[in-house]
C-alpha positions as MATLAB code, in Angstrom:
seq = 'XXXXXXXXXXXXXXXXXXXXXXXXXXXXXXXXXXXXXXXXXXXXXXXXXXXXXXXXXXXXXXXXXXXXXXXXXXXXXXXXXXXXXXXXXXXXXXXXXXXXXXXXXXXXXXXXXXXXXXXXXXXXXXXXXXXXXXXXXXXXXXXXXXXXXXXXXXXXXXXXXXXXXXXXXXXXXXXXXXXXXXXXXXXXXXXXXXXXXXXXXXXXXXXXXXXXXXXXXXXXXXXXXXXXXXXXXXXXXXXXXXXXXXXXXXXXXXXXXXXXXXXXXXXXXXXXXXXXXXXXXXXXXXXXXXXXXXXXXXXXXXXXXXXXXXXXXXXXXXXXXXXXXXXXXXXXXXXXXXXXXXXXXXXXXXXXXXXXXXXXXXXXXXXXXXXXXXXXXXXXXXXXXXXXXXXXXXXXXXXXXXXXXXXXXXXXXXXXXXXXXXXXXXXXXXXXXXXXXXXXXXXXXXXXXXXXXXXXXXXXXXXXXXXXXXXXXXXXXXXXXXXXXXXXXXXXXXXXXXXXXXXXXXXXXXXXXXXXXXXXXXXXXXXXXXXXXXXXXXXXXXXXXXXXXXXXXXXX';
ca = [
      79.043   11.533   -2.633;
      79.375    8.121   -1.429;
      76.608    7.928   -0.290;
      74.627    8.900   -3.414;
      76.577    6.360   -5.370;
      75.148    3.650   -3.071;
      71.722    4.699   -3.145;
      71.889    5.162   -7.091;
      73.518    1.353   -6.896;
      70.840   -0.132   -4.805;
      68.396    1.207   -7.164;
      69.646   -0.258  -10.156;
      69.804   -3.240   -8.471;
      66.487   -3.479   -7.352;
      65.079   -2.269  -10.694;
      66.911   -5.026  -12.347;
      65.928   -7.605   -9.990;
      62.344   -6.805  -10.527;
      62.878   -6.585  -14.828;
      64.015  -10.172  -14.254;
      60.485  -10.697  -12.619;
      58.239   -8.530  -13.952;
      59.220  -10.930  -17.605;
      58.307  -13.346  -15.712;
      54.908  -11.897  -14.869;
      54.263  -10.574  -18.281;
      54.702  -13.694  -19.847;
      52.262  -15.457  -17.156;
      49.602  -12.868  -17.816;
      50.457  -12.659  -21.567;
      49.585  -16.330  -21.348;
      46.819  -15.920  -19.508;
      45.285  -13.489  -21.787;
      45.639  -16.002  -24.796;
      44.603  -18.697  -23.239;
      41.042  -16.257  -22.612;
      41.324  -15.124  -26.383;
      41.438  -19.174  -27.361;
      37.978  -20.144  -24.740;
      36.712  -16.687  -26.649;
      37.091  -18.414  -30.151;
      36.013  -21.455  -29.133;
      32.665  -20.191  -27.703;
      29.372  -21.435  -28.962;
      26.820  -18.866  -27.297;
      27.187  -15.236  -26.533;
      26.424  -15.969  -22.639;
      29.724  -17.544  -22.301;
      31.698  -15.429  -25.170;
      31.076  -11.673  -23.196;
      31.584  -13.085  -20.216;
      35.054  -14.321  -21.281;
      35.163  -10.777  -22.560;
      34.669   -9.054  -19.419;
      37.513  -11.170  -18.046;
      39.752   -9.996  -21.291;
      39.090   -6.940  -20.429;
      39.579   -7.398  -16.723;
      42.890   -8.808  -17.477;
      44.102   -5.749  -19.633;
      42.887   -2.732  -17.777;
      45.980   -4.197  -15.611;
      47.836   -2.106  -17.947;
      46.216   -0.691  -20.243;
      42.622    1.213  -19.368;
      41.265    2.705  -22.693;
      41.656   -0.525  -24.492;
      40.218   -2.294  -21.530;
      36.947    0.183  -21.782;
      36.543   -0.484  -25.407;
      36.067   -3.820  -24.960;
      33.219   -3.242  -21.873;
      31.657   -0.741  -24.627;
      31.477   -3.183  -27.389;
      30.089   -6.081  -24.989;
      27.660   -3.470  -23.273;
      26.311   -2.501  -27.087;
      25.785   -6.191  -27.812;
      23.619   -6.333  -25.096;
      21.687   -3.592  -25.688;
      21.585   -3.958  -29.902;
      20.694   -7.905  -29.071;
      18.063   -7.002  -26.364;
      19.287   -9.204  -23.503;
      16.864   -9.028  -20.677;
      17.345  -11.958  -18.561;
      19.068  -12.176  -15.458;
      21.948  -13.642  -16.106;
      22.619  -10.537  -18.852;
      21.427   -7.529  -16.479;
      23.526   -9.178  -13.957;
      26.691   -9.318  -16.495;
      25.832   -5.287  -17.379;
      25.417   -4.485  -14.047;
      28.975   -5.964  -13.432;
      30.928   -4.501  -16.990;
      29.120   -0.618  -16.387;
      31.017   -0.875  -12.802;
      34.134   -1.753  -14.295;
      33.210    0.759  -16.802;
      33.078    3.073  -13.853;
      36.112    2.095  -11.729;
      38.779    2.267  -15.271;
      36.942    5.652  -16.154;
      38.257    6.773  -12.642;
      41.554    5.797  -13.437;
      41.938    7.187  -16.190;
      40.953   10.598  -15.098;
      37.177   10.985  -16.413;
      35.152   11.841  -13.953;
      32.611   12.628  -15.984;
      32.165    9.207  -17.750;
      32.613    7.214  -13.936;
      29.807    9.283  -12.952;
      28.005    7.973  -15.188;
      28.596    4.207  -15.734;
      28.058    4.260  -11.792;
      24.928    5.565  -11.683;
      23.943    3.341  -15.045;
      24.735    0.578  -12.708;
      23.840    1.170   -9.747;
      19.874    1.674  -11.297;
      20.521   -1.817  -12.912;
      22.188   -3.783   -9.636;
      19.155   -2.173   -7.616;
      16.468   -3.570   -9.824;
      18.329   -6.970   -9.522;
      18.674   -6.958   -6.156;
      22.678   -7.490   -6.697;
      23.694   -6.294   -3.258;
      28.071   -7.041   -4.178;
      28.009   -4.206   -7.503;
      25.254   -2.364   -5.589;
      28.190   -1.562   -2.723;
      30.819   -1.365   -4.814;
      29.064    1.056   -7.430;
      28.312    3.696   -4.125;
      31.994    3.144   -2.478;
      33.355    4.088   -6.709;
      30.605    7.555   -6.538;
      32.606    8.103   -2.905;
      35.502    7.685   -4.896;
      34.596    9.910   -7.125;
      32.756   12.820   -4.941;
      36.177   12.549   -3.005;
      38.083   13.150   -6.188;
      35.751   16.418   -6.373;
      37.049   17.606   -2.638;
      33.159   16.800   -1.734;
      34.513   14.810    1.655;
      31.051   14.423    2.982;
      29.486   12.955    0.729;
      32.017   10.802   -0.019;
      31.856    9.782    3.284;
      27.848    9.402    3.228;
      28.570    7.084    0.033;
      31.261    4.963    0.929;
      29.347    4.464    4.934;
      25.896    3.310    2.298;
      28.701    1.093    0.706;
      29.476   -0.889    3.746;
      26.088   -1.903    4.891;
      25.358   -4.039    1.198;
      29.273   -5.354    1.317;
      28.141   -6.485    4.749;
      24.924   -7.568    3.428;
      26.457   -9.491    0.480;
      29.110  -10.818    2.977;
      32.275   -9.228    1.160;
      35.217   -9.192    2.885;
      36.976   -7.459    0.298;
      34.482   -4.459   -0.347;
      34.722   -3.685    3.135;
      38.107   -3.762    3.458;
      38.470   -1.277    0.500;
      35.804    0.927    1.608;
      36.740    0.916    5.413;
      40.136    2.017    3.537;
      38.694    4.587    1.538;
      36.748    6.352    4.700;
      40.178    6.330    6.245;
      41.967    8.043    3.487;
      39.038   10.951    3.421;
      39.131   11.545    6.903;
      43.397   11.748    6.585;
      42.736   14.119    3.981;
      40.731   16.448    5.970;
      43.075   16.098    8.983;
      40.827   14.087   11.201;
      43.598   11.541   12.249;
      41.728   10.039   15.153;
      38.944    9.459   13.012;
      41.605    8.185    9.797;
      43.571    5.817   11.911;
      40.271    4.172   13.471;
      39.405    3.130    9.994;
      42.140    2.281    8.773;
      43.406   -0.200   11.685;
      39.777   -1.506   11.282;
      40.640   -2.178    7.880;
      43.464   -4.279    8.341;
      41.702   -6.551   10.989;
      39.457   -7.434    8.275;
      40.116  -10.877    6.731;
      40.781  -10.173    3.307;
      44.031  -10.242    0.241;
      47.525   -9.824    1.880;
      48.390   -7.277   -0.769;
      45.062   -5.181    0.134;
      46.490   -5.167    3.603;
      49.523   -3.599    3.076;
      47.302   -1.071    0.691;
      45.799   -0.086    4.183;
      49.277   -0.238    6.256;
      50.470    2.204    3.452;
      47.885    4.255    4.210;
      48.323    4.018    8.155;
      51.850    4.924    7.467;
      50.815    8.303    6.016;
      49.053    8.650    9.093;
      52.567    8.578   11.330;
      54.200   10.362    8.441;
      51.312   13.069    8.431;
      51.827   13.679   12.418;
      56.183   13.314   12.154;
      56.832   10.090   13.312;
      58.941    9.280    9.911;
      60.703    6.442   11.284;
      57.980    3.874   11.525;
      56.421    5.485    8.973;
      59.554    4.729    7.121;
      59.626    0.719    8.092;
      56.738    0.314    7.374;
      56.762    1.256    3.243;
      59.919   -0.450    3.823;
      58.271   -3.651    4.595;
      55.513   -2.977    2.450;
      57.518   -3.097   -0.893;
      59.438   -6.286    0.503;
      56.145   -8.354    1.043;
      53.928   -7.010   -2.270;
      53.934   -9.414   -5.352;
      55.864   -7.762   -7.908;
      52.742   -6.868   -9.732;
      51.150   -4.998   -7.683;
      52.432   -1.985   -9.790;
      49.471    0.635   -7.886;
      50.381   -0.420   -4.494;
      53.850   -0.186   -5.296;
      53.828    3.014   -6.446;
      52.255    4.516   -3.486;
      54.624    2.895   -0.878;
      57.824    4.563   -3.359;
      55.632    8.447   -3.173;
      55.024    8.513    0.262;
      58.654    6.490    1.052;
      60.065    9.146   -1.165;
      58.239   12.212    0.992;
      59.717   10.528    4.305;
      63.208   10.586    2.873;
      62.743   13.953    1.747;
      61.702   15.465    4.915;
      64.675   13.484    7.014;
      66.444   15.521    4.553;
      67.930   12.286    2.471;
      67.641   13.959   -0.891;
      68.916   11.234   -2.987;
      66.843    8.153   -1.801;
      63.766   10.320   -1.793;
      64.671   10.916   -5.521;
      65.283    7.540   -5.947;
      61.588    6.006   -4.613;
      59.809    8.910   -6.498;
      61.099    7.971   -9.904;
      60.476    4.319   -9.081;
      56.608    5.682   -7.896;
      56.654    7.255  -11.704;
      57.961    3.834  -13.137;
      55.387    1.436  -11.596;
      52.467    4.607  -12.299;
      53.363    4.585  -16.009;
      53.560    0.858  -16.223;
      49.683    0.863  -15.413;
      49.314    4.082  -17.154;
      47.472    5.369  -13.702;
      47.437    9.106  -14.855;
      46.329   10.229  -11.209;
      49.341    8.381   -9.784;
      51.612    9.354  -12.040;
      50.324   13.085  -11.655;
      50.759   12.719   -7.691;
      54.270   10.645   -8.174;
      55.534   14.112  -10.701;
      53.864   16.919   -8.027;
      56.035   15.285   -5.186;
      59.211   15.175   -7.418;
      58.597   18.901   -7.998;
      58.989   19.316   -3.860;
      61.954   17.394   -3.807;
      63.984   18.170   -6.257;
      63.304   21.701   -4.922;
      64.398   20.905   -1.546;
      67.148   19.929   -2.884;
      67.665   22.874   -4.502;
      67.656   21.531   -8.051;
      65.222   24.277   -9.464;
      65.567   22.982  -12.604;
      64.787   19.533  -11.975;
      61.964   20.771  -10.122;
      60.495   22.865  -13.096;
      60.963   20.144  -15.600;
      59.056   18.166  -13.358;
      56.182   20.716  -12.731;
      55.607   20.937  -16.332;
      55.378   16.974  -16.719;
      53.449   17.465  -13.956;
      51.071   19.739  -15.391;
      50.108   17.767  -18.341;
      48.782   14.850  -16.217;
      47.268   17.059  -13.914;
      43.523   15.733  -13.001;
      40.865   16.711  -15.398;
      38.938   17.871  -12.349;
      40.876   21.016  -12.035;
      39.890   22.345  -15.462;
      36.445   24.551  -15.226;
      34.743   23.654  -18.162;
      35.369   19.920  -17.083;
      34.022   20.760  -13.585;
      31.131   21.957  -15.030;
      30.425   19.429  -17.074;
      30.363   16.864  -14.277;
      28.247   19.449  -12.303;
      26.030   19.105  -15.248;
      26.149   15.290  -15.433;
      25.629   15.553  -11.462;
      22.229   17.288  -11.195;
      20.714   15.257  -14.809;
      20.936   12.010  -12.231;
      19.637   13.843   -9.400;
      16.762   15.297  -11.342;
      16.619   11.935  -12.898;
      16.322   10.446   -9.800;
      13.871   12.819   -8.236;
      11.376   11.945  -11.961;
      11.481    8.692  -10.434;
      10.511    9.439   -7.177;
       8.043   12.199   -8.307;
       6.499    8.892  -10.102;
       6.844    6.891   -7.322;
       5.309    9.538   -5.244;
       2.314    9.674   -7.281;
       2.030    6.199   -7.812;
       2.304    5.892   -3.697;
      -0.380    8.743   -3.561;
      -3.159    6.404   -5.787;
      -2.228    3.889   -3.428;
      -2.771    5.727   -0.208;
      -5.660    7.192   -1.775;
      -7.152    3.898   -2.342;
      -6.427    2.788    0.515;
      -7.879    5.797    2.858;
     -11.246    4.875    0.867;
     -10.917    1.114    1.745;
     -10.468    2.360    5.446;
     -12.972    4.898    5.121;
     -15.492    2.294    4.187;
     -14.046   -0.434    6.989;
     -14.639    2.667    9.485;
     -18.319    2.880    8.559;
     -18.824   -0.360    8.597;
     -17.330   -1.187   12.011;
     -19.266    2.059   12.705;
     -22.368    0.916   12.228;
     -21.856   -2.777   13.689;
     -20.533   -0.574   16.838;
     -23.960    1.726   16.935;
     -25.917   -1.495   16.574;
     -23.494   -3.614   19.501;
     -24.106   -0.210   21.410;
     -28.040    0.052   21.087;
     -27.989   -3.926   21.896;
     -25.855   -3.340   24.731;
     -27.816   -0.602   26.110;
     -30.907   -2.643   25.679;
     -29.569   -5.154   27.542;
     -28.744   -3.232   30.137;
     -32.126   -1.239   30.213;
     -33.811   -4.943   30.943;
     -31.361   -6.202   33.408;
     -32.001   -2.452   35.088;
     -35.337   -3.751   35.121;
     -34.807   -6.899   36.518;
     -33.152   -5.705   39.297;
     -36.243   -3.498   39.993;
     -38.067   -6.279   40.067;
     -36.136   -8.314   42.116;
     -35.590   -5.501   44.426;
     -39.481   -5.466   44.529;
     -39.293   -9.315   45.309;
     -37.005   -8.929   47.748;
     -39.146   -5.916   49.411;
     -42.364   -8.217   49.313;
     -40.235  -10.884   51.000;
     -39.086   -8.800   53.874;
     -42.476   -7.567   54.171;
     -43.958  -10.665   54.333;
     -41.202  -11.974   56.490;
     -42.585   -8.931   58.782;
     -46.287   -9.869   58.748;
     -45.107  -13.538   59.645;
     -42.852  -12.004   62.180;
     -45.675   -9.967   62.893;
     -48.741  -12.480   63.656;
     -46.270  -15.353   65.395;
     -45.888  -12.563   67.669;
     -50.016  -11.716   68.044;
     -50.437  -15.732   68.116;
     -47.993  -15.833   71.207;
     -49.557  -12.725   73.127;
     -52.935  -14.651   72.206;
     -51.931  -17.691   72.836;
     -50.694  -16.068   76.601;
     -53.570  -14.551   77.101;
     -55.655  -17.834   75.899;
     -53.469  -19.530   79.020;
     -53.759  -17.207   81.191;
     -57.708  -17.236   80.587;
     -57.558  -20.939   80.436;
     -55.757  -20.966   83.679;
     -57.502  -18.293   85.357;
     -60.738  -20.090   84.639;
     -59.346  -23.670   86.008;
     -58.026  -21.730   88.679;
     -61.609  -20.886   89.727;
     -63.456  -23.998   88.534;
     -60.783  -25.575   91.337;
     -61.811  -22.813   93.863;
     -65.769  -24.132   93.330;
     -64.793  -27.449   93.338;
     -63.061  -27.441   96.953;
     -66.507  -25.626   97.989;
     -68.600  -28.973   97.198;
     -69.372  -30.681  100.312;
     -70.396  -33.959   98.018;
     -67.358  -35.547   97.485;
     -69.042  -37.860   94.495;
     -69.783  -34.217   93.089;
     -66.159  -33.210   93.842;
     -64.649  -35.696   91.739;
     -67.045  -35.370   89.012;
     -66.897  -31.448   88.906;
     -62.313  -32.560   88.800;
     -63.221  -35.254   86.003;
     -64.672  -32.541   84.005;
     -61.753  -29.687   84.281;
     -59.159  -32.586   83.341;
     -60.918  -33.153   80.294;
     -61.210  -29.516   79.339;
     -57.696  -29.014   79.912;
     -56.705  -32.478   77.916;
     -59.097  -30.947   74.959;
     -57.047  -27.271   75.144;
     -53.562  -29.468   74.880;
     -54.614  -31.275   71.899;
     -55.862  -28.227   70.054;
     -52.587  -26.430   70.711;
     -50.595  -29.595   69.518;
     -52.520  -29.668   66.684;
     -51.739  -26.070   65.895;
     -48.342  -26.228   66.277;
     -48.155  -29.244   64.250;
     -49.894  -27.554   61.280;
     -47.545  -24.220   61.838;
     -44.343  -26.651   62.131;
     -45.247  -27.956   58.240;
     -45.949  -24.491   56.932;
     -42.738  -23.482   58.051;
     -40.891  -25.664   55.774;
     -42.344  -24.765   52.855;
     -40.167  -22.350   50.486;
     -40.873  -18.905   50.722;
     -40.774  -18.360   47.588;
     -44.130  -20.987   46.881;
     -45.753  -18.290   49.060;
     -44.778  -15.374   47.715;
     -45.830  -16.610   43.914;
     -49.400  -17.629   45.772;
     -49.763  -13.993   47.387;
     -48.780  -12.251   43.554;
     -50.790  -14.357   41.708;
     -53.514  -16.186   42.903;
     -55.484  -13.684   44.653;
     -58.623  -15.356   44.231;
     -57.548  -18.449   46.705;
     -58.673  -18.047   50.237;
     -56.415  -18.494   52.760;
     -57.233  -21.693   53.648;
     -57.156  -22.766   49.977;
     -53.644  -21.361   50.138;
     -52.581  -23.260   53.259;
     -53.870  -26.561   51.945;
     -51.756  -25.380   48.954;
     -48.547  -25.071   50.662;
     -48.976  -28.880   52.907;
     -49.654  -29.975   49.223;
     -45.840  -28.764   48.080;
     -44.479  -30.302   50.923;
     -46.201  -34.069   49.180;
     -48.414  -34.787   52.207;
     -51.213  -36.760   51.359;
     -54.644  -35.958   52.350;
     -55.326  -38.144   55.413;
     -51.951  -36.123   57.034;
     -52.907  -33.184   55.852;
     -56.649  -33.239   57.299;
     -55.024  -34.366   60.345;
     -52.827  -31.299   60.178;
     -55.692  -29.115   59.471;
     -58.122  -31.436   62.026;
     -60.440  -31.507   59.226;
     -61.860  -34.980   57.497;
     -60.624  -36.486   54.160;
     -63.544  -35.308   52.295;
     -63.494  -31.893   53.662;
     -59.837  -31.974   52.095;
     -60.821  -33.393   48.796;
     -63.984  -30.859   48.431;
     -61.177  -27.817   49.322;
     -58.943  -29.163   46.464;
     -62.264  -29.472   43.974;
     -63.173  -25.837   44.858;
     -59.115  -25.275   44.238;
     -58.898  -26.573   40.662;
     -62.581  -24.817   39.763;
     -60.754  -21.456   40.138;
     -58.094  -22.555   38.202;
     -59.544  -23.843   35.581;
     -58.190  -27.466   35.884;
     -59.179  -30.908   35.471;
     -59.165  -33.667   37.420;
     -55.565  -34.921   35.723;
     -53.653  -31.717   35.917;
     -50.936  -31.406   38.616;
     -51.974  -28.220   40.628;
     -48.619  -27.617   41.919;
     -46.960  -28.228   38.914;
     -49.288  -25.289   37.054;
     -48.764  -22.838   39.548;
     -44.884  -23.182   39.324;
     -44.803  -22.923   35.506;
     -47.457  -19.953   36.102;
     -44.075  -18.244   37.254;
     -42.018  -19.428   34.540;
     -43.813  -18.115   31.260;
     -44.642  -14.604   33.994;
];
């Protein structure tokens, strides 16, 4: 009994202490929201005069949703009546239809935050506006969650994260990363729950959003029985929030309440859940207050106070969520699929559109294909050519090289006939001194004796200088290029040999005195050869011989 006293006393102490503040509070956001209706009066242009509007509003959906929302309908209607296309407007309507969206969720109408999300999501996409284009999908989480759809809530609030994160939004991820944890601790996944939720509070964001997310982590310990630190922790929750934060406030009393109640402390349980129901009314949150009456109902009948627990299921059951009426549920399905098959019109459009495109473009590459096509037959039939001629090059250098060797064998050939000649011209030659000598020793005359050796010197002095001279001449031919002799053989069959020769000791740039030496001819013989030469040839007396039969092989 004491004990109950002192709980009861603590109570009204506290909810004094915070009357004292909460005046306080009211009059600074009274104040503020005068001070906004003043800069609203004194406005000069509708750009600044609904944007002070949207923060009017902003400032009483604190407590008050529906008049909030009928201020964000009468700006959004002056938008639309005036026309408003720019930027700076699409940007404000992006921003009011969201707000639209998150007070509509609020206050229970599922239907209408489906609505205003989608409304601006459409418009923050075509603007690019990455901050209302993340929080629009984490509010249809939100709401899909709200409609026990846990998947795709999660699908929406995980698309959420990636444009906070692209928009650099500490805050948006911190309340999403708080929202994935709060699905996954509704469908029992408390590994998965916890992981978000801790992630949530390493985030660099609000103090009072963090101790939204240790609230929730609480639940977590309270979920799996560990009540005392679930218990310290709403316990040091409610001592660190600001006294206005009336939502946050009212959680941490519910789920403080539900600890109490299962430790079996009956009379602080009762306590926190009708402070959860005081700071729920204050901000007229109908889903809170529904949640703060549906635990009372549990403990009051733990407690074994049926009555107090049917009084309370009946309060209960006229804030109970719209979402659990059928017609309502059906409605929203309605609302649901008109987006979707809104959505899939556009895409159908977008298809089509795409499929022009595509079209156009697989005739663009049709025609680039026959083009490079036909530059590849012609690169091809080029190509081939080429190679067809440099196939027939090689023939004929193959030939070339064949006449070479062969005539590399017939020189082989007749140095090897001149040597057996030339051996069997010595051995004749010395055969025939041999018996000249024989004759000679038989001459009894000795004046006739050295007459008869007079006479074989000579001969054998004459047969030296005829072989020198030979060899000379062969030496020179030798060094001319092979080549010179070839293009003689191919093409000027009408020389004679001897033409030919004097030909070659020509290309080497001997004159004609060595050359007739070389040939042991005399000058004039030389100069009559080269006459006869440039007769066949069909040259005059200025034209370089040499010089025309080496350009013969050019233009060949």
């Amino acid at each position: 009994m004491k004990t109950r006293t002192l709980c009861v006393l603590l109570c009204l102490i506290s909810l004094f202490s915070y009357s004292q503040t909460k005046d306080k509070v009211t009059d600074a956001r009274s104040q503020k929201i005068e001070a906004i209706k003043l800069e609203i009066e004194k406005a000069t242009s509708d750009s600044i005069r609904l944007n002070l509007r949207l923060d009017l509003a902003g400032e009483l959906a604190y407590f008050d949703g529906n008049i909030a929302k009928e201020i964000f309908l009468d700006v959004h209607n002056i938008i639309t009546d005036k026309g408003y296309k720019s930027y700076y407007y699409k940007k404000l309507e992006a921003e009011l239809l969201y707000s639209m969206s998150s007070v509509s969720l609020d206050l229970q109408d599922t239907e209408a935050a489906l609505k205003y999300a989608n409304d601006a999501l459409a418009i923050a996409k075509e603007i690019e506006y990455d901050m209302i284009i993340g929080r629009t999908i984490s509010n249809l989480g939100n709401i899909y969650s709200r409609q026990m759809d846990f998947e795709k809530a999660k699908q929406f609030h995980k698309r959420a994260l990636v444009f906070h994160e692209k928009a650099k939004s500490a805050r948006g991820q911190v309340l999403t990363l708080n929202r994935i944890g709060r699905v996954f601790s509704r469908q029992k996944k408390i590994d998965s729950a916890t992981y978000y939720f801790k992630k949530a509070i390493q985030a660099d964001t609000a103090k009072a959003l963090k101790l939204q997310v240790k609230g929730n982590l609480a639940s977590i310990y309270a979920n799996s029985g560990n009540y005392e630190l679930a218990g310290d922790i709403y316990r040091e929750n409610l001592k660190l929030l600001p006294p206005t934060e009336y939502k946050i406030r009212a959680h941490n009393h519910s789920n403080l309440a539900k600890v109490y109640d299962n430790q079996k402390e009956f009379s602080k349980a009762n306590a926190h859940i009708d402070s959860a129901i005081f700071f729920s009314k204050k901000v007229n949150a109908l889903y809170l207050i529904q949640w703060a009456y549906h635990t009372k109902v549990g403990i009051a009948h733990n407690h074994k106070k049926f009555s107090e627990s049917y009084e309370a299921f009946l309060i209960q059951d006229k804030y109970k969520d719209s979402l659990v009426k059928k017609s309502t549920t059906k409605r929203f399905a309605d609302l649901e699929f008109a987006y979707q098959y809104k959505r899939e019109k556009e895409l159908t459009a977008v298809n089509l559109k795409n499929e022009a495109t595509k079209k156009k473009l697989y005739l663009s590459l049709l025609v680039i294909t026959l083009v490079a096509a036909l530059f590849l037959i012609y690169f091809i039939r080029k190509n081939n050519k080429q190679k067809l001629e440099l196939i027939a090059n090689k023939a004929k250098l193959v030939e070339v090289e064949k006449l070479k060797t062969d005539l590399a064998l017939a020189l082989r050939e007749r140095e090897l006939k001149k040597v057996v000649v030339e051996n069997s011209v010595r051995e004749e030659v010395f055969n025939t001194t041999i018996d000249d000598i024989k004759q000679v020793t038989a001459l009894e005359d000795e004046s006739e004796r050295k007459s008869a050796l007079r006479s074989i010197s000579a001969s054998l002095l004459s047969e030296k200088d005829a072989k020198k001279s030979s060899l000379s001449l062969q030496t020179y031919l030798d060094e001319v290029n092979i080549d010179f002799k070839i293009l003689l053989d191919q093409h000027f069959s009408e020389l004679k040999p001897k033409e030919k020769e004097l030909l070659c000791l020509m290309k080497m740039e001997l004159s004609t005195t060595e050359i007739s030496k070389l040939q042991n001819n005399t000058v004039a013989a030389i100069k009559s050869s080269r006459y006869r030469i440039r007769k066949k040839l069909g040259l005059d007396s200025k034209q370089d011989i040499i010089a025309f039969i080496e350009n013969k092989n050019i233009t060949l």
